[in-house]
C-alpha positions as CSV (number, residue, x, y, z in Angstrom):
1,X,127.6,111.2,11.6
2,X,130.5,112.6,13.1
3,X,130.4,115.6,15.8
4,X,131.7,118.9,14.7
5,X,134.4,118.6,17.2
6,X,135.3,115.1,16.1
7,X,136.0,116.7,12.3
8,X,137.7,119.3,13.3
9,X,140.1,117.2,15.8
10,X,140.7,115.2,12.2
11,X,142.0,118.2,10.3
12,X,144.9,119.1,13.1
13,X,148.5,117.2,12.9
14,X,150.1,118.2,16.6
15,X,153.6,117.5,18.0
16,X,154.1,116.4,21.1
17,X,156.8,116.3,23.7
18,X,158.3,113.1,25.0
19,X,159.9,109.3,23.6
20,X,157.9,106.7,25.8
21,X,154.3,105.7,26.8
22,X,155.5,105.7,30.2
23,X,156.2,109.4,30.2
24,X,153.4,112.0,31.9
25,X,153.7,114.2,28.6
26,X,153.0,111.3,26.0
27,X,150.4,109.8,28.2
28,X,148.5,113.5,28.0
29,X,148.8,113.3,24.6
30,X,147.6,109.8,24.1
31,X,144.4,110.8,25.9
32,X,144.2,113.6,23.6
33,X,144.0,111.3,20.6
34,X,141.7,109.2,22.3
35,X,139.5,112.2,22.4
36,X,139.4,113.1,19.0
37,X,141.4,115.9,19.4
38,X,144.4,115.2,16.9
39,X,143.8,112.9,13.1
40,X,147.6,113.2,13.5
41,X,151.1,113.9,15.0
42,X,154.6,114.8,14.1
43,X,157.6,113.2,15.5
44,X,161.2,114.8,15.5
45,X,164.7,114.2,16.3
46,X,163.6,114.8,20.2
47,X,160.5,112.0,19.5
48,X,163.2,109.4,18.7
49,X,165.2,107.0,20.0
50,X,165.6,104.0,18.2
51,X,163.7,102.0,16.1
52,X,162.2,99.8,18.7
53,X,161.2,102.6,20.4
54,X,159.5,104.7,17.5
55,X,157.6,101.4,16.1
56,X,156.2,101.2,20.0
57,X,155.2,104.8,20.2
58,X,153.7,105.1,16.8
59,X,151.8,101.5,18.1
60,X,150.4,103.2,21.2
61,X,149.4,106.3,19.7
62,X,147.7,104.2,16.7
63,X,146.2,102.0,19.6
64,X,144.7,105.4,21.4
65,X,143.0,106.9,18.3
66,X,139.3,106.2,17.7
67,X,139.7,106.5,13.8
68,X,142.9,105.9,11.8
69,X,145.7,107.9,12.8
70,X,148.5,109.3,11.3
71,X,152.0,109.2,12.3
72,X,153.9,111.5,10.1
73,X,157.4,112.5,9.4
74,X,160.2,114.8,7.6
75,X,161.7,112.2,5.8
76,X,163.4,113.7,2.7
77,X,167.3,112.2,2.6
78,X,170.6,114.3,3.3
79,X,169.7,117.2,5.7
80,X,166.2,116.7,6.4
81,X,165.9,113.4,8.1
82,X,164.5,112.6,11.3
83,X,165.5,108.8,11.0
84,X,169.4,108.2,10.4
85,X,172.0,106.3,11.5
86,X,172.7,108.7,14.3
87,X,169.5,106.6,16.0
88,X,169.5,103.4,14.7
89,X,168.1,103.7,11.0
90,X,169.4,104.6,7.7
91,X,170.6,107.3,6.3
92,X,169.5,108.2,3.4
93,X,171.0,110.7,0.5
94,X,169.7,113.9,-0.4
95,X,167.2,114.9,-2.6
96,X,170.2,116.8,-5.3
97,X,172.1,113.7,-4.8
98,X,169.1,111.5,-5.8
99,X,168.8,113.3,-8.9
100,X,172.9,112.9,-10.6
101,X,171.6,109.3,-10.2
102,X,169.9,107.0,-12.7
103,X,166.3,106.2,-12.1
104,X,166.7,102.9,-10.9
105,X,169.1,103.7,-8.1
106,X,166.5,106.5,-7.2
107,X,164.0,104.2,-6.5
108,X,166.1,101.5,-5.2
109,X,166.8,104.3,-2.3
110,X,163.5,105.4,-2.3
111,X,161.9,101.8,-2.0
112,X,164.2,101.3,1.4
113,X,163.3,104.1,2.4
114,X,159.2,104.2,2.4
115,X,159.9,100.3,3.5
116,X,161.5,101.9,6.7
117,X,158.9,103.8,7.2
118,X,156.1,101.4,6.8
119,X,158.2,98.6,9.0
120,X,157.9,101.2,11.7
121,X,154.3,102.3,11.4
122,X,155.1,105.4,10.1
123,X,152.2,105.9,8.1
124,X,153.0,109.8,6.6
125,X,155.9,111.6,5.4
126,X,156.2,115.3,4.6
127,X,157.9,114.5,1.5
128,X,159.1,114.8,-1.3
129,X,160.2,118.4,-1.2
130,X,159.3,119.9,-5.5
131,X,160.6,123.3,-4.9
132,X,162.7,124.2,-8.0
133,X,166.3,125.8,-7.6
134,X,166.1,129.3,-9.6
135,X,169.1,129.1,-12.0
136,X,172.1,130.8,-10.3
137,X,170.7,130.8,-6.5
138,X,170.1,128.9,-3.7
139,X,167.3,129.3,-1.0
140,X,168.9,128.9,2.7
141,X,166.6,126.7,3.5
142,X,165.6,124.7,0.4
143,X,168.3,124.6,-2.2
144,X,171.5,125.2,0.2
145,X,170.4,122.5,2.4
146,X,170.1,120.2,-1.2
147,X,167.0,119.6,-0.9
148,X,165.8,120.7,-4.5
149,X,166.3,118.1,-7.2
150,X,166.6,120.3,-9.6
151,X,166.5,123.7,-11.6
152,X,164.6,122.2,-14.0
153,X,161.1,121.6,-13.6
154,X,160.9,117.9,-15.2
155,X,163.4,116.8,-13.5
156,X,161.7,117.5,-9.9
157,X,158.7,116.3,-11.5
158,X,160.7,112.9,-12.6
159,X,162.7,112.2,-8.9
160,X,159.8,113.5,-6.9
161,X,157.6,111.1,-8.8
162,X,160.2,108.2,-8.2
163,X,159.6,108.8,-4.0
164,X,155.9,109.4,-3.9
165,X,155.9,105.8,-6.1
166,X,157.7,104.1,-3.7
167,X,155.9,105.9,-0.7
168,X,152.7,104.6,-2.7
169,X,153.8,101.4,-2.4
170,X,154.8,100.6,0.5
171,X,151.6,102.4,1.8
172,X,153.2,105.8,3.0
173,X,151.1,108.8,2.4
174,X,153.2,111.5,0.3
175,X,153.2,115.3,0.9
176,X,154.9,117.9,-1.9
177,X,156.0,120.5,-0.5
178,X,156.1,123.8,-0.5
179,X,152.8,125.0,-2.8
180,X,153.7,128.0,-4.8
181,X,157.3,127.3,-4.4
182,X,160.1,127.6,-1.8
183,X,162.9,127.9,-4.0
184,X,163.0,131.2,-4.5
185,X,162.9,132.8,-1.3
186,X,165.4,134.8,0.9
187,X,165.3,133.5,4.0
188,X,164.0,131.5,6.0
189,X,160.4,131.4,7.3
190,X,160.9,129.6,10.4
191,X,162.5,132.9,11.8
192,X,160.1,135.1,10.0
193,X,158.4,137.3,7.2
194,X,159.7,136.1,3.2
195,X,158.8,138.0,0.6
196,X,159.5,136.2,-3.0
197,X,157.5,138.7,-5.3
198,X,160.8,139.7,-6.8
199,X,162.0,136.3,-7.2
200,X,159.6,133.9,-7.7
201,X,159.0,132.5,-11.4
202,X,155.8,130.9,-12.3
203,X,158.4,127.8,-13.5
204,X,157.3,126.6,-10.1
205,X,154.2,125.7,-10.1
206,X,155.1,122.8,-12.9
207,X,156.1,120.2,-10.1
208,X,153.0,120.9,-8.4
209,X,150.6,121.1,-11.8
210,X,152.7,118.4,-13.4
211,X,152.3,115.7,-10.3
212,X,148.8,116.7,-9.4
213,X,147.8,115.7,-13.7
214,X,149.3,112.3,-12.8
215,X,147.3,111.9,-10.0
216,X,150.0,110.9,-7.9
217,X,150.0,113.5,-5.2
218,X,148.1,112.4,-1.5
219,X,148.4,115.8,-0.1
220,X,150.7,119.0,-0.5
221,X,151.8,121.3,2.0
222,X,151.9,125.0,2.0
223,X,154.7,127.6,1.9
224,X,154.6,130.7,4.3
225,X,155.9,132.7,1.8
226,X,154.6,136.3,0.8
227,X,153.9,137.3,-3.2
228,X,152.1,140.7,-3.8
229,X,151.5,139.1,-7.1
230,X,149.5,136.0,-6.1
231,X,148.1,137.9,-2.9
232,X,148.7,141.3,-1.7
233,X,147.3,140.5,1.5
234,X,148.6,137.2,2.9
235,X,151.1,134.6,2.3
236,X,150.6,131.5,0.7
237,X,149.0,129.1,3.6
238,X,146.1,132.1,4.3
239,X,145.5,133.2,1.2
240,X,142.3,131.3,-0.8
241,X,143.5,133.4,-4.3
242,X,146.7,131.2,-3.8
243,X,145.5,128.2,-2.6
244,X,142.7,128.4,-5.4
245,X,145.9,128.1,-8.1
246,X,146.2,124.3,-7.1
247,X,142.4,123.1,-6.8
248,X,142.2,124.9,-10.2
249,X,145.2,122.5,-11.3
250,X,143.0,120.0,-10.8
251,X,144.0,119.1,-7.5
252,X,141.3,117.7,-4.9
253,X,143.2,116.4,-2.3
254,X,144.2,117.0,0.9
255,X,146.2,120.6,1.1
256,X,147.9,120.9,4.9
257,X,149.5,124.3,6.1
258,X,153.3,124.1,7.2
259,X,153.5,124.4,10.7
260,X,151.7,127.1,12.2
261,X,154.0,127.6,15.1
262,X,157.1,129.0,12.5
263,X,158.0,132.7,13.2
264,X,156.6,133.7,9.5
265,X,153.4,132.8,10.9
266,X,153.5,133.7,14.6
267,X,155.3,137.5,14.5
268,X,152.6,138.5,12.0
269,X,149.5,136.9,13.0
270,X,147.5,135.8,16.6
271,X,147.3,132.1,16.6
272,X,143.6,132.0,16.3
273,X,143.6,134.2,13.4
274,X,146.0,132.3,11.7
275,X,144.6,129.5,12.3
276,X,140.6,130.3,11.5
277,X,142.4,131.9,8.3
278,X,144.2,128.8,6.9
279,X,140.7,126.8,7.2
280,X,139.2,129.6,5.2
281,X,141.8,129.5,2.6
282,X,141.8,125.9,2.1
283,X,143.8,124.3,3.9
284,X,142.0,120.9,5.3
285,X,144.6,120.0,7.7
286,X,146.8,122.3,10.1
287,X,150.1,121.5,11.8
288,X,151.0,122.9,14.8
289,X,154.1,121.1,15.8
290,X,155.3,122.8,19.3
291,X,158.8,122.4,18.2
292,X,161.1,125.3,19.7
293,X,163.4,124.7,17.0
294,X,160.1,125.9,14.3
295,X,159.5,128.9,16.1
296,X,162.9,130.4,16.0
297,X,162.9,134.8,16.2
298,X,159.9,134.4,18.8
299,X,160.5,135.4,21.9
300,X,159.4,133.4,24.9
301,X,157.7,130.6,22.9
302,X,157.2,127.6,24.6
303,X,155.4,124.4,24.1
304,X,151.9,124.4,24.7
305,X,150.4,120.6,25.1
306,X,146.8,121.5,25.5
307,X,146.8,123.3,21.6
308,X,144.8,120.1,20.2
309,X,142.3,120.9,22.6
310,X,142.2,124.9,21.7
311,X,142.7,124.8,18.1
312,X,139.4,122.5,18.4
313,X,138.0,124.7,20.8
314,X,138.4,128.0,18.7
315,X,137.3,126.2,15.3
316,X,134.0,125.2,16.8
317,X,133.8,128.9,18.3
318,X,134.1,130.4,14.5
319,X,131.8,127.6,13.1
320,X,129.2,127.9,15.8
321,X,129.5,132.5,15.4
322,X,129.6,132.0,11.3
323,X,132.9,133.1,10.7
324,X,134.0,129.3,8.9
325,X,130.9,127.9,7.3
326,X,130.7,124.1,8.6
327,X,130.9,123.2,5.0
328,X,134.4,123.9,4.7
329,X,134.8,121.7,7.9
330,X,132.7,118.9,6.5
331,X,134.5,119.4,3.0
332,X,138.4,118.7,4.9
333,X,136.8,116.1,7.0
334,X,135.4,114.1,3.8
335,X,139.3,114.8,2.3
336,X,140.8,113.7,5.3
337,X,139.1,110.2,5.9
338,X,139.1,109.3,2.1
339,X,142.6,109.6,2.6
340,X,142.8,107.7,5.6
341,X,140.7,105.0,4.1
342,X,143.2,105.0,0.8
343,X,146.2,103.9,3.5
344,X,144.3,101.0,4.4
């Protein structure tokens, strides 16, 4: 039977800073893993080099971990895409692009691209992205950047299901992304607060409903978005009464917050609180990616490479004072390794 601090090391995903196993920063980190205090990491543009080097550093980390490991990604197509030719792999078109062409071309794209993945022992990708364009408008982050398939529901649900097929097999773990729905919003919640309660149409939830009925779906992540309608209280990756909405769907899987270190999160919210309040609203996994570039309109913020070590540390705190009941812990943990064993 695992420890306590052994499950909840599983349920965080932490970025790290560095390229080589030769570096004092990546070697801190690998000891970290070795301690069961990541089930995961992130890599970014800053993370890689070429594909040599990535294959070796996902090797090494992989190597360090006790238990399976994962090696995720943001690997979408067009402007989110942390592998491209810029460093030695392919670049890959964008999600709106994908979806003027015919199926077959999708997943011709999509099969190169979860076979890039897997060549490199990239074992997770934070995609495909389901938010739905609202007719007329397009979210600075989400539908500007042509990342939406679609206005229309069924076609997100019929591109999005194309990727996660050829993530599937090719043995890539999928992530939709982002549960209730990014589209709609504003602004942008790396820099801060979004409220969508004005804009947000229920038409959203179909990729997410739609997907999770297939039983295609290995995880989703969540949006910090705020709606006084869902929650009048918290945004999405806090708030159980939104959360809720997707186990109700049907959906049992693994539900991971978006990073925790993005300024919608941080200017509103202590770490710890955020953090003991995503476990209690469901989430099973937690990113916290110390990426400057995620934490944009907070002042000062700075990597921290210790944070496996006190997100663990704080968890245990909560469980052990009865604030998280260790059945939620146990609950993500039994998510989290059924899903590891599913990669095998």
């Amino acid at each position: 039977m695992a420890e306590l601090f052994e499950k909840i090391g599983q349920m965080l995903i932490v970025g790290f800073q560095g390229k080589s196993s030769k570096e004092a920063s990546v070697k801190d980190f690998a000891k970290q893993v070795e301690q069961g205090l990541a089930g995961g990491t992130i890599l970014f543009n800053y993370n890689v080099e070429s594909p040599e080097q990535v294959k070796a550093l996902a090797q090494f980390f992989k190597k360090s971990a006790k238990l399976p490991f994962f090696i995720s990604i943001d690997q979408e197509g067009g402007r989110v895409q942390r592998l491209n030719a810029g460093n030695g792999f392919t670049t890959y078109p964008s999600a709106q692009s994908i979806a003027g062409m015919t199926e077959s071309d999708a997943a011709d794209w999509y099969h190169k691209l979860a076979s890039e993945l897997h060549t490199h022992d990239i074992n997770f990708d934070f995609a495909p992205c389901v938010d739905v364009n609202p007719p007329g408008y397009k979210c600075p982050v989400i539908g500007d950047l042509q990342r939406s398939y679609s206005s229309d529901p069924g076609k997100v649900v019929k591109y999005a299901g194309t990727m996660i097929d050829a993530l599937k097999n090719n043995k890539v773990v999928n992530c939709i992304k982002h549960f209730p729905g990014h589209g709609s919003a504003q602004g942008d919640s790396h820099e801060g607060y979004v409220d969508v309660t004005e804009n947000w149409d229920e038409k959203e939830l179909i990729p997410f409903y739609e997907l999770a009925k297939q039983g295609k779906i290995d995880s989703v992540m969540t949006a910090h978005i705020y709606n006084k309608n869902l929650d009048p209280e918290h945004p999405a990756t806090l708030s159980k009464k939104t959360l809720d909405k997707l186990r109700h769907a049907g959906f049992d899987g693994v539900i991971i917050t978006d990073d925790l270190h993005m300024g919608a999160i941080q200017q509103h919210y202590k770490y710890d609180e955020a953090l003991i309040n995503s476990v209690l609203a469901g989430c099973d996994m937690v990113i916290v990616s110390n990426n400057k570039a995620a934490a944009m309109g907070v002042d000062g913020f700075e990597p921290d490479p210790n944070i496996g070590e006190k997100s663990v540390n704080i968890l245990v705190k909560a469980v052990k004072k009865g604030i998280v009941p260790e059945t939620r812990i146990d609950e993500a943990y039994d998510r989290i390794m059924n899903l590891k064993k599913s990669m095998a």
